[in-house]
PAVOKOL-294617 format. One line per 8 residues: number of its first residue (from 1); their letters; for each residue x, y, z of C-alpha. Coordinates in Angstrom, 1 decimal. Layout:
% PAVOKOL-294617
NUM	a	X:Y:Z | ...
This chain:
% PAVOKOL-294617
1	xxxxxxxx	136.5:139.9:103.4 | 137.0:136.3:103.0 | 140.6:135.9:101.9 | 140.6:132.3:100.8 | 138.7:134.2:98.1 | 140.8:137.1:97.4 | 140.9:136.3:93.6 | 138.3:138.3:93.1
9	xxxxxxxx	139.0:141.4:94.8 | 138.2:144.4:92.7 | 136.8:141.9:89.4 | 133.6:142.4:88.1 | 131.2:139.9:87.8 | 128.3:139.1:85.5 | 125.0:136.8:87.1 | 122.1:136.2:85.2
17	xxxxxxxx	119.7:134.8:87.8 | 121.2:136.8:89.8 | 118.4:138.2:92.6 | 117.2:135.3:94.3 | 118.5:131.8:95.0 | 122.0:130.4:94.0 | 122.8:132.9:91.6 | 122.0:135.5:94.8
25	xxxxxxxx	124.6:133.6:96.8 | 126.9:133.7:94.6 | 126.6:137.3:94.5 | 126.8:137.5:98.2 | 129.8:135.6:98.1 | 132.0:137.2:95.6 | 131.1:141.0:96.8 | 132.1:140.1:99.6
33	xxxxxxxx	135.3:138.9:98.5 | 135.7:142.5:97.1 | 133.9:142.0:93.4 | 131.3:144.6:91.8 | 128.7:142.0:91.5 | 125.7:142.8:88.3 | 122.8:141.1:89.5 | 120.6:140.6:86.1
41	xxxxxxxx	117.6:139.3:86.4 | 114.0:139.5:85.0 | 112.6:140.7:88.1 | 114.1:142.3:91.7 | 112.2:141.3:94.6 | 114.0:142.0:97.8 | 117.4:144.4:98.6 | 120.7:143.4:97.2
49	xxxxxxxx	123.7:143.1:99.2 | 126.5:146.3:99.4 | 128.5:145.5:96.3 | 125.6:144.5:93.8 | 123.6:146.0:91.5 | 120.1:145.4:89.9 | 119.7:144.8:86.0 | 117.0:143.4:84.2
57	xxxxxxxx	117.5:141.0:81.9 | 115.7:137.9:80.3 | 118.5:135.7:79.0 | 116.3:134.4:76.1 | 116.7:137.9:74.4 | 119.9:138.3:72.7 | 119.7:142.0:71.8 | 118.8:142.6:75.2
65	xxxxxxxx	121.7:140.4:76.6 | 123.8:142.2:74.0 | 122.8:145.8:75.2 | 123.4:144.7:78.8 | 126.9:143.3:78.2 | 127.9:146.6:76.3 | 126.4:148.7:79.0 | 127.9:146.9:81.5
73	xxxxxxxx	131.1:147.5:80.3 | 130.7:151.1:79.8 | 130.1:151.7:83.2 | 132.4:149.6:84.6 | 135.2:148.9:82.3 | 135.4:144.8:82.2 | 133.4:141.9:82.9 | 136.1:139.3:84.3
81	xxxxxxxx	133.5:136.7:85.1 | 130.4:135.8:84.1 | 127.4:133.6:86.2 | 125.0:131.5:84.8 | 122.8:130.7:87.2 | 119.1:132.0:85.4 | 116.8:128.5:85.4 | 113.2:127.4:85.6
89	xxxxxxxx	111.5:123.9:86.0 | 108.7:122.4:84.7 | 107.6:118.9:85.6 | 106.3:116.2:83.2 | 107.2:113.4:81.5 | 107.6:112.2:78.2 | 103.3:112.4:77.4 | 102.2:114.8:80.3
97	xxxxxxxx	105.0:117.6:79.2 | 102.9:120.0:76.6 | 105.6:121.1:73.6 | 105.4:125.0:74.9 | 107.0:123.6:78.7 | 109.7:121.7:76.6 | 110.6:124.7:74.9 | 110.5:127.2:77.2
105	xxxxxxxx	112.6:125.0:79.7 | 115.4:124.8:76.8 | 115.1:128.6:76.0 | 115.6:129.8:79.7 | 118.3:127.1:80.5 | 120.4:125.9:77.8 | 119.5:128.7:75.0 | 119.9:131.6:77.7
113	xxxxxxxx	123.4:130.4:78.9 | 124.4:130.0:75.3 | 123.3:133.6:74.5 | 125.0:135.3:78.0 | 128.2:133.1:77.1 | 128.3:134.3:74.1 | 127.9:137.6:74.7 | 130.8:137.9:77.5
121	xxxxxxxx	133.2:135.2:75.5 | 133.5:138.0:72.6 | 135.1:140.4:75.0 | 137.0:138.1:77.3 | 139.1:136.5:74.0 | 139.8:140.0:73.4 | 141.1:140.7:76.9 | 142.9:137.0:77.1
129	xxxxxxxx	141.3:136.3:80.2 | 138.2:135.7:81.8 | 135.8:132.9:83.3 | 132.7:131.2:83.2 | 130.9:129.3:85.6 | 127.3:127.7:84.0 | 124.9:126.4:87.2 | 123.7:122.9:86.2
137	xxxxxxxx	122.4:120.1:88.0 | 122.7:116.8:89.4 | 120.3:116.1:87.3 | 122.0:116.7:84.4 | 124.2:113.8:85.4 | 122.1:111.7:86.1 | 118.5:111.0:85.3 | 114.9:111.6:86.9
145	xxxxxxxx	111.2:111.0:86.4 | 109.0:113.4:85.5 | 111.3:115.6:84.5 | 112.7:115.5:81.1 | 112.9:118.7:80.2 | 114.7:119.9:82.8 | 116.8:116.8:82.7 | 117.7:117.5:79.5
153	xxxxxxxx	118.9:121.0:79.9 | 121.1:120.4:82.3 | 122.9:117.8:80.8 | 123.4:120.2:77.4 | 124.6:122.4:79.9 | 127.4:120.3:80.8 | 128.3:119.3:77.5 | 128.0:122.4:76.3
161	xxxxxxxx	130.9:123.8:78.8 | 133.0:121.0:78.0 | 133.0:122.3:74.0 | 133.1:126.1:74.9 | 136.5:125.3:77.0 | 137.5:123.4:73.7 | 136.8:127.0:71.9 | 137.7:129.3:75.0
169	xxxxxxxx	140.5:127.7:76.3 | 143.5:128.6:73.7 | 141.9:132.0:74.7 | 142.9:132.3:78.0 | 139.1:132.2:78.8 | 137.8:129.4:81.5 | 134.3:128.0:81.5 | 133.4:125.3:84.3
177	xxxxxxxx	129.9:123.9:85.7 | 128.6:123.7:88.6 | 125.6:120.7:89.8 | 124.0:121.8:92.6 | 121.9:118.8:94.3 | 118.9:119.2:96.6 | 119.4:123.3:97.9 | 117.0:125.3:99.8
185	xxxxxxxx	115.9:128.1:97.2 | 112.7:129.5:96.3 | 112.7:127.1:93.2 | 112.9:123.8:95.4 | 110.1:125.5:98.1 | 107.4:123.1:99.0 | 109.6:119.6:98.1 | 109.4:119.2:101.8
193	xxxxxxxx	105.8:118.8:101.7 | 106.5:115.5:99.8 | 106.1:112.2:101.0 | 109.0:111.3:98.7 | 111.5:114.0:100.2 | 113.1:112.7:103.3 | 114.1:109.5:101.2 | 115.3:112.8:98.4
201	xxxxxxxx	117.2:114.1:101.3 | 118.5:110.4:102.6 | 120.2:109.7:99.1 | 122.4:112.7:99.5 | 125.3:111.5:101.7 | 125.3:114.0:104.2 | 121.8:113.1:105.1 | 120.6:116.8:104.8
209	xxxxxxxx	119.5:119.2:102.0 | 122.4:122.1:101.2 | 122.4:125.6:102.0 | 122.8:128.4:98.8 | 126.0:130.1:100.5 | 127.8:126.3:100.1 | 126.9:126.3:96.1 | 128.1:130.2:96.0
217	xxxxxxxx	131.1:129.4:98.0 | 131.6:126.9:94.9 | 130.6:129.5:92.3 | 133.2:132.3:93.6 | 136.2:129.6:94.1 | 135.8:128.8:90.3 | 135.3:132.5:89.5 | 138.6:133.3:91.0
225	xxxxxxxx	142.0:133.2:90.4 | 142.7:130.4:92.9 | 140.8:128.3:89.8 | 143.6:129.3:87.0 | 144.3:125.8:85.5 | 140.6:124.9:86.0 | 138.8:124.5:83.1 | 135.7:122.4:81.1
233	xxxxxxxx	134.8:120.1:84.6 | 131.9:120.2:86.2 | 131.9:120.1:89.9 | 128.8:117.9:91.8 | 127.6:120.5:94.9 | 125.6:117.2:95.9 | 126.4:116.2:99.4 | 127.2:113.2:97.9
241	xxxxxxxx	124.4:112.5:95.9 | 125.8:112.1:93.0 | 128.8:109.5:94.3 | 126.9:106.5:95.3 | 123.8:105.1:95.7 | 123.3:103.6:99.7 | 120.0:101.5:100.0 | 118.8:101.1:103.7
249	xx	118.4:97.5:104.3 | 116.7:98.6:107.8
């Protein structure tokens, strides 16, 4: 077990998105650190690790996120954090974007982590306790062609946690973001082939593209008790992206 993590021993812990990518690592992460990790997801397509568990989900559904949150805690008696880490990405600009890809962007990523949020908050106000970690992006902070909707979505999602922890907050309950920047998933597969990605990669401080474990490792520290007076920030997971801008004169 990995004690600097030993917040979350015995917790359980809610991640839509859940079976592949960051939200995966994530899970990885906190079961490791002794959690019951839920993995929901709309799809499962490869083994879990020991101390996760499948459920299918599409976080655009509110009855179904509903009857998930009420079965989860059925079965396991508390949901003590929750993950929301379920995205999708559509490129296009401002002309080339049709209104279906603007919408469905929004529904998946700001709409869905509404709903789950809402759906957990309910009982963790109850309880007095709880938190919330929301996956965002760099860019939500900051802006990028060809990309609005996405764009977009991720900076409601930041705002968005800074209002719930207004709401949450005299609750006991903590919601936080995380923004990931350029991280080897299956969603970012094939940027490499780009003739625009080692200059992607250069911008990023540390002169390399991040690993999922290092965003999870960030997920689980905000998940756990070793985050109790951490609320409504969102944390870059950049490699420095997001903290300056260096142009190579050479």
């Amino acid at each position: 077990m990995n004690e600097l993590l030993s917040g979350l021993k015995g917790k359980v812990i809610l991640i839509t998105g859940g079976a592949s990518g960051i939200g995966l690592a994530a899970a990885e992460v906190a079961a490791a650190s002794g959690a019951h990790v839920i993995c929901a997801d709309v799809a499962q397509s490869q083994a879990l690790p020991s101390g996760c568990e499948f459920q299918a989900l599409d976080v655009t559904d509110w009855g179904m996120t509903q009857a998930l949150v009420e079965k989860v805690l059925a079965q396991h008696g508390a949901i003590d954090g929750l993950v929301t880490s379920a995205g999708i990405s559509r490129v296009g600009n401002l002309q080339e974007m049709t209104l279906q890809e603007w919408e469905q962007v929004l529904q998946v990523n700001l709409t869905g982590t509404m709903l789950s949020a809402r759906a957990v908050a309910a009982y963790m106000k109850q309880r007095k306790q709880g938190s919330i970690v929301a996956v965002a992006s760099i860019n939500g902070i900051l802006g990028n062609p060809s990309n609005l909707a996405y764009c977009t979505s991720k900076g409601a999602v930041i705002q968005m946690v800074r209002s719930l922890a207004a709401d949450l907050g005299p609750h006991g309950v903590r919601i936080n973001a995380i923004s990931p920047g350029l991280i080897h998933t299956p969603m970012t597969a094939g940027l490499d082939q780009s003739p625009a990605y080692n200059g992607f990669v250069k911008q990023h401080l540390l002169h390399r593209a991040g690993q999922a474990h290092e965003v999870g490792n960030a997920v689980a520290f905000l998940l756990s008790d070793m985050a109790s007076f951490i609320t409504g920030t969102n944390i870059p997971v950049d490699g420095g992206f997001s903290a300056a801008k260096v142009i190579e004169m050479y």
